[in-house]
Z-matrix of the N, CA and C atoms (Angstrom, degrees):
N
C 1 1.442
C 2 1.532 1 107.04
N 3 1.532 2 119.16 1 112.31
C 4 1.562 3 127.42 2 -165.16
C 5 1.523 4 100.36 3 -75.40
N 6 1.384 5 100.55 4 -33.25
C 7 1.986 6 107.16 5 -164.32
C 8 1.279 7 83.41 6 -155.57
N 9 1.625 8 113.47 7 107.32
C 10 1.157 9 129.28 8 78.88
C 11 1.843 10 143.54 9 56.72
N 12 1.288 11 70.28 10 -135.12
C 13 1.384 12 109.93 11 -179.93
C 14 1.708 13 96.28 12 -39.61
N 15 1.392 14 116.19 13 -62.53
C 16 1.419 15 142.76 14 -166.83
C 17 1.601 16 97.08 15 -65.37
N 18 1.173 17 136.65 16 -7.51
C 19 1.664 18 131.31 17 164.27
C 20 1.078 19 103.77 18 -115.74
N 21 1.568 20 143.49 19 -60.32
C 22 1.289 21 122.44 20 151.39
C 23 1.522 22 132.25 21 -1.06
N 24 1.489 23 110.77 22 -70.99
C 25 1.329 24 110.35 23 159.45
C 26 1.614 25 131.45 24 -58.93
N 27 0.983 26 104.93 25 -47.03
C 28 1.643 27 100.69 26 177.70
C 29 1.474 28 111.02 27 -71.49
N 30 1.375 29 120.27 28 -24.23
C 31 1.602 30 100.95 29 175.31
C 32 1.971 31 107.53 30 -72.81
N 33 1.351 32 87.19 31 -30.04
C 34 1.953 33 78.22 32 178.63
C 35 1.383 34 114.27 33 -58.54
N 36 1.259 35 118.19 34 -42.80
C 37 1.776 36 137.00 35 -173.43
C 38 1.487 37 96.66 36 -53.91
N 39 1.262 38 113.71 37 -50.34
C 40 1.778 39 131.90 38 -172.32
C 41 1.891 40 107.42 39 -55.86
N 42 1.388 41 105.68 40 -37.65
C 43 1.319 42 97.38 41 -164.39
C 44 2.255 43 93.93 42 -113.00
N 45 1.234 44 95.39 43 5.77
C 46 1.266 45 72.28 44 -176.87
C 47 1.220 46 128.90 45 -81.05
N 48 1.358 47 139.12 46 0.63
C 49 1.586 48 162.88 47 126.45
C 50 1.418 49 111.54 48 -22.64
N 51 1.682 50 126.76 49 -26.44
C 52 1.150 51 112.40 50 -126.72
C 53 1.707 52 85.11 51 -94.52
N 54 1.645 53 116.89 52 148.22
C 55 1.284 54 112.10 53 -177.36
C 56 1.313 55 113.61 54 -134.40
N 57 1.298 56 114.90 55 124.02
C 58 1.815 57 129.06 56 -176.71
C 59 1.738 58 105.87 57 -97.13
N 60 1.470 59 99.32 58 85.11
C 61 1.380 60 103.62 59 176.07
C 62 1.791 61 137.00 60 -156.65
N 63 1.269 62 149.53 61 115.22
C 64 1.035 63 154.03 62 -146.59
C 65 1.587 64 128.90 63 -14.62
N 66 1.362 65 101.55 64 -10.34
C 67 1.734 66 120.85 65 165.94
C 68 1.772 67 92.11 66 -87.79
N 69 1.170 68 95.54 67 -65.70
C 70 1.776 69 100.16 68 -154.92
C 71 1.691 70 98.44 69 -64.40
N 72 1.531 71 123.68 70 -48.07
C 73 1.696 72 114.27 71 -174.47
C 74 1.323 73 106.18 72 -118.77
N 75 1.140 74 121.04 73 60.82
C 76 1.498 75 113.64 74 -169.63
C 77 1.605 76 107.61 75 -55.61
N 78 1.408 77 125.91 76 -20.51
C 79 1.365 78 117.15 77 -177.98
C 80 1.856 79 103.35 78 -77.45
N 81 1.105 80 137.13 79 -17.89
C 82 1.206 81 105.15 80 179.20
C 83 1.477 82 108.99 81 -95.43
N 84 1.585 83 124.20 82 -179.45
C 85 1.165 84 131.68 83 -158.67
C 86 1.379 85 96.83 84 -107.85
N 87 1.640 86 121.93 85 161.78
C 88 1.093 87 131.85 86 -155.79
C 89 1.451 88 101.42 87 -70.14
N 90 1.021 89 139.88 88 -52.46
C 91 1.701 90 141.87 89 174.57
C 92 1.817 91 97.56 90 -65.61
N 93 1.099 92 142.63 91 -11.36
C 94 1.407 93 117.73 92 156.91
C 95 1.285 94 108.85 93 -91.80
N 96 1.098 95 137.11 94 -23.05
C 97 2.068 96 139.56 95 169.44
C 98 1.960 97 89.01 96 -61.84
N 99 0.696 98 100.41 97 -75.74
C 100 1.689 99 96.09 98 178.69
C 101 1.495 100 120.36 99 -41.72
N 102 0.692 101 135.76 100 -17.24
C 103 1.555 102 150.07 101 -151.08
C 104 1.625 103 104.50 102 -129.27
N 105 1.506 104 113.96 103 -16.39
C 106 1.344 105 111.85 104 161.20
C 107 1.553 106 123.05 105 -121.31
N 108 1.563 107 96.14 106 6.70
C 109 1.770 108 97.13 107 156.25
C 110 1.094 109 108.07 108 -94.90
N 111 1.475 110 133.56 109 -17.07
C 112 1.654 111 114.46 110 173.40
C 113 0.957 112 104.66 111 -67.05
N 114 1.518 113 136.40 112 -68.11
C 115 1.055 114 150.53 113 164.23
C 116 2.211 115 110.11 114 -12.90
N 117 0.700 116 121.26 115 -29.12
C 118 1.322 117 139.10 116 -133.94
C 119 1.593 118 71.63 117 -124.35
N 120 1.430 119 133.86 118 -105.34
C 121 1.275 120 148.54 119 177.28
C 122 1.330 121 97.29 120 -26.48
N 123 1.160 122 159.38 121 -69.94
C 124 1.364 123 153.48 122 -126.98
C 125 1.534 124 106.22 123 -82.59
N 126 1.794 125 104.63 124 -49.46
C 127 1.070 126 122.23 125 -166.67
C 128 2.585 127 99.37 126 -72.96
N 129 1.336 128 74.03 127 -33.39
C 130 2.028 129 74.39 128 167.05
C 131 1.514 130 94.62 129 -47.86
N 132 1.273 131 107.70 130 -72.67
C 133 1.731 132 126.94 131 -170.95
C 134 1.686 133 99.95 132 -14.26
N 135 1.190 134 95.49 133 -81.41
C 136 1.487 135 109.07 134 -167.30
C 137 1.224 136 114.40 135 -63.76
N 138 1.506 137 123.08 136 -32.84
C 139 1.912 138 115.16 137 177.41
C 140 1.671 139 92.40 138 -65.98
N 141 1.092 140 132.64 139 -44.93
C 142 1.925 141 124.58 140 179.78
C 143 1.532 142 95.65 141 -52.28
N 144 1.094 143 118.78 142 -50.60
C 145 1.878 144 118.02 143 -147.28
C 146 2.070 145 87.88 144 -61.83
N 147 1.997 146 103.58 145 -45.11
C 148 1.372 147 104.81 146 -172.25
C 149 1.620 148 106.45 147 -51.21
N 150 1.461 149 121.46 148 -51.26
C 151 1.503 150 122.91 149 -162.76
C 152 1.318 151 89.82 150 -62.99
N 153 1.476 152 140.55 151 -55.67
C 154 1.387 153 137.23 152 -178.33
C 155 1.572 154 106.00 153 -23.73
N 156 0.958 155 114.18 154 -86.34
C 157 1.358 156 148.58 155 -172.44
C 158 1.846 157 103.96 156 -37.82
N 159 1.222 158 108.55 157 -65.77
C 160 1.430 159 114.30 158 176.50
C 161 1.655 160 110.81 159 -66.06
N 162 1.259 161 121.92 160 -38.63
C 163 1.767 162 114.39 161 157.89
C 164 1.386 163 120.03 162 -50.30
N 165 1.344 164 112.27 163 -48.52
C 166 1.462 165 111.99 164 178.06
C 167 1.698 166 108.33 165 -58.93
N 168 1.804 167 110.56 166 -61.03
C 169 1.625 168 100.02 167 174.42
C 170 1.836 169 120.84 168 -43.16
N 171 1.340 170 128.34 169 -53.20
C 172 1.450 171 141.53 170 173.79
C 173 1.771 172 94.64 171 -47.39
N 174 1.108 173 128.47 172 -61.09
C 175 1.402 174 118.75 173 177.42
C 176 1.419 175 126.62 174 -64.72
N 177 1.138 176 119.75 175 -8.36
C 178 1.481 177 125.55 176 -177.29
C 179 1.535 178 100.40 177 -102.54
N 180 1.200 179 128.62 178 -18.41
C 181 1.378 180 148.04 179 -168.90
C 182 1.150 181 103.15 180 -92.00
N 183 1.441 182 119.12 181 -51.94
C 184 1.615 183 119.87 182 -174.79
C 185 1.270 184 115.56 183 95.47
N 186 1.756 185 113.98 184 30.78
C 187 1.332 186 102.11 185 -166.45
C 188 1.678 187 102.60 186 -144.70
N 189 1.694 188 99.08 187 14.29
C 190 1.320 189 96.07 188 159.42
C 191 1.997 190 103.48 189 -97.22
């Protein structure tokens, strides 16, 4: 994997639209729709924090 950083980011971009809610899952209950946008949001969090992280390694490397 040459970059990184550059899929890291785009899978976060990819899911950050994504919406857990009474149109889209009407079968789960209001505290499980909630309970899978944190889940959902957090995990955005951390695929950015990964591209962070892997830009900084590629730049310290000299090979971004």
């Amino acid at each position: 994997m040459k970059r990184p950083d550059i899929i890291w980011s785009e899978i976060a971009h990819a899911v950050a639209d994504v919406e857990i809610d009474e149109t889209t899952h009407p079968h789960l209950t209001e505290d499980e729709r909630k309970d899978c946008m944190h889940h959902i949001k957090r995990l955005i969090f951390q695929w950015h924090c990964v591209a962070g992280a892997f830009t900084d390694i590629l730049e310290q490397q000299g090979t971004k």
